[in-house]
N, C-alpha and C positions, 0 to 999 in steps of 0.2 A: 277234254276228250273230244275229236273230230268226230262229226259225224258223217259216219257208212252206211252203205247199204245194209250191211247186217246186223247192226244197231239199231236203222230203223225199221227193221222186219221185229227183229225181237222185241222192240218197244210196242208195237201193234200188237203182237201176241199176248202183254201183259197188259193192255189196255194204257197203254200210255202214246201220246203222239208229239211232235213236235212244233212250236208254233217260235218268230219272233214279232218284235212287237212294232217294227214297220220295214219296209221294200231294205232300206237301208240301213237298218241295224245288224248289225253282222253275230250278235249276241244273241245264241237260242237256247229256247228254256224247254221243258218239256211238262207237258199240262196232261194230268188225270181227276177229271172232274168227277165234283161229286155228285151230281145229275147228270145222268147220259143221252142222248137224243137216237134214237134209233126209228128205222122202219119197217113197221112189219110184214113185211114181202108179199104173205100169203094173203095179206087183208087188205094189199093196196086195192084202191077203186079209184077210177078216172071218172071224173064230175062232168058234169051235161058237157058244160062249157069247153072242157077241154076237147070232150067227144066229138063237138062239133068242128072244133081246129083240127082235128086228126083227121075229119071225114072231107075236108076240103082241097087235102094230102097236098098242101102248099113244100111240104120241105124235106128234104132227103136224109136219110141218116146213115152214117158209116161208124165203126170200130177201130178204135188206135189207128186211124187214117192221119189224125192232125194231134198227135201227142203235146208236144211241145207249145204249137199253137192257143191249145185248149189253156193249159196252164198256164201259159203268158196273159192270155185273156180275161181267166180270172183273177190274174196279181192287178188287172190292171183297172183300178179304182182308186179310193180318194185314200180308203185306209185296207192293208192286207196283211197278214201275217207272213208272206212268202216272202223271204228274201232271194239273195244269189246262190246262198251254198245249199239252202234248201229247194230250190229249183234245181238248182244241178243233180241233188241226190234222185227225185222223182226221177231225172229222165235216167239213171242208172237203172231205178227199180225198172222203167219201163223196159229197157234193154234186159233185164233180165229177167220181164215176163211179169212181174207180180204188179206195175202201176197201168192201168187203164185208162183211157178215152174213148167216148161216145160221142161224137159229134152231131151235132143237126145244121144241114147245110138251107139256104135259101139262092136261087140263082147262082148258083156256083160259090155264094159267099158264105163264109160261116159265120152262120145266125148265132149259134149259142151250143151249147157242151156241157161235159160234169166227166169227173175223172176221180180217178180214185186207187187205192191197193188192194188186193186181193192176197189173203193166205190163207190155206185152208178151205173151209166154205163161207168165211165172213169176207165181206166186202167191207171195204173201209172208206166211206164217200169221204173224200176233200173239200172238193167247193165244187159249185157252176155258175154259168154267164150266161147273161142272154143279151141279143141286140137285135132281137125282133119280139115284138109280144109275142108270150105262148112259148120262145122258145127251146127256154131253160122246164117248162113243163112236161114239152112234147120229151125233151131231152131224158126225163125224169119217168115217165113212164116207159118209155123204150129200154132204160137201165133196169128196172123192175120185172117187166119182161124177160130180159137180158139173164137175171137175178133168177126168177122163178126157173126159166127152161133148163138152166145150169144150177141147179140144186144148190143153191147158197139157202145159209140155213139164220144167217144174220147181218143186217144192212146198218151199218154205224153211221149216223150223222154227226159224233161230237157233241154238239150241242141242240137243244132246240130253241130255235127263233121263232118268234112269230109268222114268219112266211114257209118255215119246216111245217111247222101244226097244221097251216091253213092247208097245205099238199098231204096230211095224214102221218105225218112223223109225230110221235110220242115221246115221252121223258123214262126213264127207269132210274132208280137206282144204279152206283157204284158197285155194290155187290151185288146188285141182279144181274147188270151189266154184265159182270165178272162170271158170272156163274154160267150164263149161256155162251160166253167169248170162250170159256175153256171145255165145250162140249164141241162147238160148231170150229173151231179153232183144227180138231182133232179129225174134221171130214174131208171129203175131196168135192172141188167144184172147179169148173174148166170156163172162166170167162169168155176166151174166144170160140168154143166148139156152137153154142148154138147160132142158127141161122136168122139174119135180121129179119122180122117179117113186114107185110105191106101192113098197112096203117087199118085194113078193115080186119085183116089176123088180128091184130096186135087190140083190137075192140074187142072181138071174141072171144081171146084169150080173157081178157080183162076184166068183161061183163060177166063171166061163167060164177058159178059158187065157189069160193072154195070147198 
Protein backbone atom coordinates (compact mmCIF):
# COMPACT_ATOMS: atom_id res chain seq x y z
CA UNK A 1 0.00 0.00 0.00
CA UNK A 2 1.57 3.56 -1.15
CA UNK A 3 1.47 5.97 1.15
CA UNK A 4 -1.02 9.27 0.69
CA UNK A 5 -2.08 11.97 1.96
CA UNK A 6 -5.16 10.48 3.06
CA UNK A 7 -3.84 7.59 4.70
CA UNK A 8 -1.68 9.59 6.53
CA UNK A 9 -4.56 11.79 7.85
CA UNK A 10 -6.49 8.80 8.75
CA UNK A 11 -3.60 7.09 10.35
CA UNK A 12 -3.25 10.35 12.90
CA UNK A 13 -6.95 10.17 13.51
CA UNK A 14 -6.58 6.51 14.75
CA UNK A 15 -3.43 7.13 16.72
CA UNK A 16 -1.13 5.56 14.48
CA UNK A 17 1.86 7.45 12.50
CA UNK A 18 4.36 6.49 10.29
CA UNK A 19 8.11 6.08 10.85
CA UNK A 20 11.22 4.16 8.61
CA UNK A 21 14.05 3.01 10.05
CA UNK A 22 16.85 5.44 8.40
CA UNK A 23 17.07 8.57 5.46
CA UNK A 24 17.50 5.68 3.01
CA UNK A 25 15.28 2.91 3.77
CA UNK A 26 12.59 3.12 1.51
CA UNK A 27 10.42 0.50 3.80
CA UNK A 28 7.79 2.22 6.20
CA UNK A 29 6.17 0.64 8.98
CA UNK A 30 3.74 2.26 11.06
CA UNK A 31 4.10 2.58 14.79
CA UNK A 32 1.29 2.85 17.69
CA UNK A 33 2.89 2.85 20.85
CA UNK A 34 2.09 1.54 23.92
CA UNK A 35 3.06 4.63 25.97
CA UNK A 36 2.20 8.04 24.53
CA UNK A 37 4.24 11.23 25.00
CA UNK A 38 2.03 14.13 25.03
CA UNK A 39 1.78 17.84 26.20
CA UNK A 40 -0.35 19.32 28.22
CA UNK A 41 -1.14 22.73 26.60
CA UNK A 42 -2.90 24.35 29.27
CA UNK A 43 -0.09 23.55 32.02
CA UNK A 44 2.89 24.35 29.72
CA UNK A 45 5.21 26.79 31.86
CA UNK A 46 8.42 28.47 30.57
CA UNK A 47 11.37 27.98 33.15
CA UNK A 48 13.40 31.06 34.62
CA UNK A 49 16.03 30.17 32.04
CA UNK A 50 14.15 30.14 29.05
CA UNK A 51 12.39 33.41 30.23
CA UNK A 52 15.44 35.05 30.31
CA UNK A 53 16.35 33.96 26.49
CA UNK A 54 12.88 35.13 25.42
CA UNK A 55 13.32 38.58 27.30
CA UNK A 56 16.69 39.16 25.38
CA UNK A 57 14.20 38.81 22.05
CA UNK A 58 17.64 37.63 20.18
CA UNK A 59 15.28 35.78 17.35
CA UNK A 60 12.45 36.13 15.29
CA UNK A 61 9.67 33.76 14.61
CA UNK A 62 7.48 33.21 11.58
CA UNK A 63 4.68 30.36 10.43
CA UNK A 64 4.86 27.95 7.50
CA UNK A 65 7.39 30.66 6.20
CA UNK A 66 10.19 27.68 5.68
CA UNK A 67 8.08 24.49 5.38
CA UNK A 68 10.24 22.34 3.75
CA UNK A 69 13.39 23.79 5.27
CA UNK A 70 12.32 22.99 8.77
CA UNK A 71 11.87 19.33 7.87
CA UNK A 72 14.96 18.84 5.93
CA UNK A 73 16.55 20.13 8.99
CA UNK A 74 15.34 17.82 11.16
CA UNK A 75 16.02 14.69 8.84
CA UNK A 76 19.21 16.03 9.01
CA UNK A 77 21.19 14.17 11.73
CA UNK A 78 23.20 11.08 12.47
CA UNK A 79 20.09 8.74 12.77
CA UNK A 80 16.09 9.92 11.52
CA UNK A 81 13.21 8.24 10.64
CA UNK A 82 12.36 10.54 7.67
CA UNK A 83 13.03 9.18 4.51
CA UNK A 84 12.22 10.50 0.63
CA UNK A 85 8.65 9.30 0.35
CA UNK A 86 7.90 10.34 3.78
CA UNK A 87 9.13 13.85 3.16
CA UNK A 88 7.44 14.09 0.15
CA UNK A 89 4.02 13.18 1.68
CA UNK A 90 4.49 16.04 4.66
CA UNK A 91 5.07 18.70 1.98
CA UNK A 92 1.60 17.42 0.37
CA UNK A 93 -0.06 17.64 3.86
CA UNK A 94 1.52 21.08 3.94
CA UNK A 95 0.01 22.10 0.66
CA UNK A 96 -3.02 21.00 1.80
CA UNK A 97 -3.18 22.79 4.97
CA UNK A 98 -2.97 20.26 7.76
CA UNK A 99 1.24 19.87 8.18
CA UNK A 100 2.74 23.00 9.90
CA UNK A 101 5.97 25.04 10.62
CA UNK A 102 7.20 27.26 13.20
CA UNK A 103 10.35 28.62 12.63
CA UNK A 104 12.75 30.59 14.82
CA UNK A 105 14.97 32.80 12.77
CA UNK A 106 18.57 34.23 14.18
CA UNK A 107 20.15 37.06 11.84
CA UNK A 108 18.22 36.18 8.86
CA UNK A 109 19.36 32.42 9.53
CA UNK A 110 17.21 29.88 10.71
CA UNK A 111 18.12 28.86 14.10
CA UNK A 112 15.81 26.18 14.69
CA UNK A 113 11.81 24.99 14.08
CA UNK A 114 9.20 22.03 14.97
CA UNK A 115 6.65 21.17 12.68
CA UNK A 116 3.92 19.05 12.75
CA UNK A 117 -0.01 18.03 11.44
CA UNK A 118 -2.94 19.35 12.61
CA UNK A 119 -6.57 17.70 12.40
CA UNK A 120 -9.27 18.47 14.30
CA UNK A 121 -8.10 20.21 17.52
CA UNK A 122 -5.09 17.73 18.06
CA UNK A 123 -1.69 18.77 16.99
CA UNK A 124 0.53 16.10 16.08
CA UNK A 125 4.32 17.37 16.72
CA UNK A 126 6.89 15.54 14.49
CA UNK A 127 10.30 16.64 15.49
CA UNK A 128 12.38 20.02 16.00
CA UNK A 129 16.05 21.34 15.51
CA UNK A 130 17.98 23.64 16.82
CA UNK A 131 21.25 25.33 15.89
CA UNK A 132 21.49 27.81 18.20
CA UNK A 133 20.97 27.24 22.08
CA UNK A 134 17.55 27.85 23.25
CA UNK A 135 16.46 27.50 19.89
CA UNK A 136 14.30 24.47 19.48
CA UNK A 137 12.89 25.84 23.20
CA UNK A 138 12.00 29.27 22.11
CA UNK A 139 10.56 27.23 19.06
CA UNK A 140 8.63 25.12 21.59
CA UNK A 141 6.90 27.68 23.42
CA UNK A 142 5.78 29.83 20.75
CA UNK A 143 4.00 26.48 19.37
CA UNK A 144 2.26 26.19 22.73
CA UNK A 145 1.14 29.66 22.52
CA UNK A 146 0.31 29.07 19.03
CA UNK A 147 -1.67 25.84 20.48
CA UNK A 148 -3.49 27.45 23.36
CA UNK A 149 -4.85 30.93 21.33
CA UNK A 150 -6.10 28.25 18.57
CA UNK A 151 -8.01 26.01 20.85
CA UNK A 152 -6.27 22.81 20.21
CA UNK A 153 -7.46 20.57 22.87
CA UNK A 154 -4.21 17.92 22.44
CA UNK A 155 -0.49 18.18 21.68
CA UNK A 156 1.10 14.61 20.63
CA UNK A 157 4.62 14.06 21.09
CA UNK A 158 4.88 10.22 20.05
CA UNK A 159 7.00 9.51 22.28
CA UNK A 160 8.66 10.71 25.53
CA UNK A 161 12.46 11.27 25.74
CA UNK A 162 14.26 12.53 28.25
CA UNK A 163 14.75 15.95 26.78
CA UNK A 164 10.33 16.00 26.11
CA UNK A 165 10.04 15.59 30.06
CA UNK A 166 12.86 18.05 30.96
CA UNK A 167 10.41 20.91 28.55
CA UNK A 168 7.17 19.40 30.57
CA UNK A 169 5.84 16.61 28.15
CA UNK A 170 4.36 13.57 30.03
CA UNK A 171 3.71 9.84 29.18
CA UNK A 172 -0.14 8.51 29.11
CA UNK A 173 -1.30 5.37 28.23
CA UNK A 174 -2.42 3.81 24.61
CA UNK A 175 -5.94 3.93 25.79
CA UNK A 176 -5.95 7.16 27.59
CA UNK A 177 -4.18 8.36 24.66
CA UNK A 178 -7.07 6.99 22.53
CA UNK A 179 -9.67 8.24 24.56
CA UNK A 180 -8.81 11.87 24.44
CA UNK A 181 -7.51 11.66 20.38
CA UNK A 182 -11.27 10.64 19.71
CA UNK A 183 -12.89 13.66 21.68
CA UNK A 184 -10.37 16.39 20.55
CA UNK A 185 -10.06 14.59 17.15
CA UNK A 186 -13.98 15.61 16.90
CA UNK A 187 -13.16 19.71 17.45
CA UNK A 188 -12.19 22.63 15.42
CA UNK A 189 -8.84 24.55 15.67
CA UNK A 190 -7.22 26.99 13.03
CA UNK A 191 -3.30 26.81 13.22
CA UNK A 192 -2.73 29.69 11.24
CA UNK A 193 -5.71 32.27 12.44
CA UNK A 194 -3.79 33.36 15.58
CA UNK A 195 -1.41 36.30 15.58
CA UNK A 196 2.45 35.67 16.39
CA UNK A 197 3.03 37.65 19.49
CA UNK A 198 6.24 39.72 20.78
CA UNK A 199 8.28 37.61 23.13
CA UNK A 200 7.00 40.00 26.39
CA UNK A 201 3.02 38.84 25.20
CA UNK A 202 4.07 35.63 24.76
CA UNK A 203 5.64 35.81 28.81
CA UNK A 204 2.41 37.03 29.84
CA UNK A 205 0.37 34.81 28.32
CA UNK A 206 2.64 32.10 29.72
CA UNK A 207 3.10 33.38 33.39
CA UNK A 208 -0.77 33.79 33.74
CA UNK A 209 -2.72 30.71 35.72
CA UNK A 210 -4.37 28.57 34.05
Amino acid sequence: MSLTPDLLLHAYSVGVFPMAEHREDEEIFWVDPKRRGIFPIKDFHISRSLAKTLRQDRFEISVNRAFAEVVEACADRAETWINGEIFARYQDLHAMGHAHSLEVWQQGQLAGGVYGVSLGAVFFGESMFSRHRDASKVALAYLMDRLRQARFQLCDTQFLTPHLASLGAVEISRAAYKARLQVAIKGEADFDSPAIPGAQMLLQRMTQTS
